[in-house]
C-alpha positions, 0 to 999 in steps of 0.5 A: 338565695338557693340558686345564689348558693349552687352558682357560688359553689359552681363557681368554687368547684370550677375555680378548683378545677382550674387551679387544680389544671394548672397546677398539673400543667405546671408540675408535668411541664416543669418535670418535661423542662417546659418551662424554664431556659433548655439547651438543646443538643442532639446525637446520632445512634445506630439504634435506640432500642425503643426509646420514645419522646418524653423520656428522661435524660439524665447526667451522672445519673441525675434526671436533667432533661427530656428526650424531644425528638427523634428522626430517622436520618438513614439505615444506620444512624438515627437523630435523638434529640434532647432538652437539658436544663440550663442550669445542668448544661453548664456541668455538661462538656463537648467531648461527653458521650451519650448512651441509650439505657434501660431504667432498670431491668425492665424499664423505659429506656433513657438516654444517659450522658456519661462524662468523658475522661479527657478533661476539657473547658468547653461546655455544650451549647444548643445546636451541639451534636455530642458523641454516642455509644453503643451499650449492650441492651437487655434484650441482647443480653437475655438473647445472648444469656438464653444461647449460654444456657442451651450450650450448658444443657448440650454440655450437661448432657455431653458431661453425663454420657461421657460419666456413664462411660467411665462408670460402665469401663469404656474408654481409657479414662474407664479402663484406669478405673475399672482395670486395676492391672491397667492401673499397674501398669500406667503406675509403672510407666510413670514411674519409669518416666520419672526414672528416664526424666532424672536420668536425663537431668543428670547427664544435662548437669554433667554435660553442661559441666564438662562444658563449664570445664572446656577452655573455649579460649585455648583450643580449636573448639573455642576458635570455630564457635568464635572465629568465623574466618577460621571457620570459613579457612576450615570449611575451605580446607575440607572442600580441598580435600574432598576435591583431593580425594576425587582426583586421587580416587581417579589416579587410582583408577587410572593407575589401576587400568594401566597395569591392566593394560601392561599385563594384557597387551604388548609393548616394551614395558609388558615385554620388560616386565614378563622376558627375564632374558631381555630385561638382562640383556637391557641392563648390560646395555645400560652398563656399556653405555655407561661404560662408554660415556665414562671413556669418551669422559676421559678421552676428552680430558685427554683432549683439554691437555692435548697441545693441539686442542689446549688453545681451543679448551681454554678459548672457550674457558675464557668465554664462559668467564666473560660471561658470567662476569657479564652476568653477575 
């Protein structure tokens, strides 16, 4: 009866023990999506930032599935791939993205796949690869939040000496404040600043008000500001007179070294000019000859009436006559 009674509660604590294996067996596969139809799909990451086998998937934030493998394929892209459950993957599109995460501040790094915003029917199927990106990790981030607080130490620092300056006087920025003189003076400068800046607003509001009162239509200004052809006839007409210029400026110059020449060298017109004598002597010449162009004038009237040459002058009248009708 003793040994009867150790065999049964042997036998009781094994079959506990097993029952209580199962269960376990059960509950980890099932949380592991063991057991149960899966959808494996995979996808390719620069870095996975230390994730390992067993870790959750999840969708939206809801734990679907488990991390099942991992593969180095290169240097640069690393194969995660993952067990979702059937049932999730039918809310689960082609186009999603994939993202490795932390669970927390300092948890396990999951894998989590983040609906796309372009809307599509197709849903995932296993053997499909979806697409990944790359988040900041933690690591990264406490790197990166270490590097901000040594700048802002170097900053404080920087902040600090530059104060002690201005509180000892250095520096203009210290010279404003301590130098009340200085002070003065900057007061006075912006005040003069002022005054010049509404000066010179004024004489924009009187200059564009002349302007207001300027007929472009019907003077020359508005014609070179509109007409570009009488602008190009203006800046033609100038190139003309610059080119007038040079030519008379050289006409001066030639005029100015003949009259050199006639007061230095010799010749009729510089003997005309310095002999009183023979410029009197050239005048009454000019008088006879005029005198004496006038006689042979009247001598050869004298020959048109003369019977002995009438025929001939008239001869020659007749012939201009033919002529000019031949002409007209």
């Amino acid at each position: 009866m003793s040994n009867t009674a150790q065999n049964f509660r042997l036998g009781l604590f094994v079959f506990a023990g097993v029952f209580i294996f199962i269960l376990a067996v059960y509950f980890l596969g099932n949380r592991q999506n063991l057991f149960g139809d899966n959808v494996r799909i995979s996808s390719v990451f620069k870095n996975v930032n230390g994730l390992q086998m067993g870790n959750n998937v999840r969708f939206a934030g809801v734990n679907v599935g488990t991390v099942r493998g991992i593969t180095i394929l290169n240097d640069t892209a690393i194969n995660v791939d993952m067990l979702i459950s059937e049932k999730t993957a039918q809310l689960i599109k082609k186009n999603a993205l994939a993202t490795i995460t932390s669970d927390g501040l300092v948890g396990s790094m999951i894998v989590n796949i983040i609906p796309n915003d372009i809307f599509i029917e197709e849903r995932i199927e296993t053997g499909d690869t979806i697409s990944s990106i790359s988040k900041i990790a933690t690591a990264d981030m406490l790197t990166t939040l270490n590097t901000t607080n040594e700048n802002a130490a170097l900053l404080t620092q920087d902040l600090l000496r530059i104060t002690n300056a201005i509180n000892k006087g250095e520096g203009v920025l210290g010279a404003l404040i301590k130098d009340e003189a200085l002070l003065d003076d900057v007061k006075k400068s912006l005040s003069n600043l002022q005054q010049t800046t509404q000066t010179a607003k004024t004489s924009m509001f009187e200059l564009n008000r002349i302007i207001k009162e300027v007929n472009f239509d019907d003077n020359i200004a508005g014609l070179l500001l509109k007409d570009t052809v009488s602008v190009r006839k203006l800046a033609t007409v100038f190139d003309n007179l610059e080119t007038s210029s040079k030519e008379i400026e050289q006409l001066t110059k030639n005029l100015n070294a003949f009259s050199e020449t006639l007061k230095t060298n010799e010749g009729i017109l510089n003997y005309a000019l310095h002999d009183t004598i023979a410029v009197k002597n050239l005048d009454a010449t000019l008088k006879n000859a005029e005198e004496a162009s006038e006689r042979l004038n009247e001598n050869m009237e004298a020959l048109k009436h003369n019977f002995l040459f009438r025929g001939y002058f008239r001869k020659l009248e007749r012939q201009e006559a033919r002529e000019e009708r031949r002409q007209n």
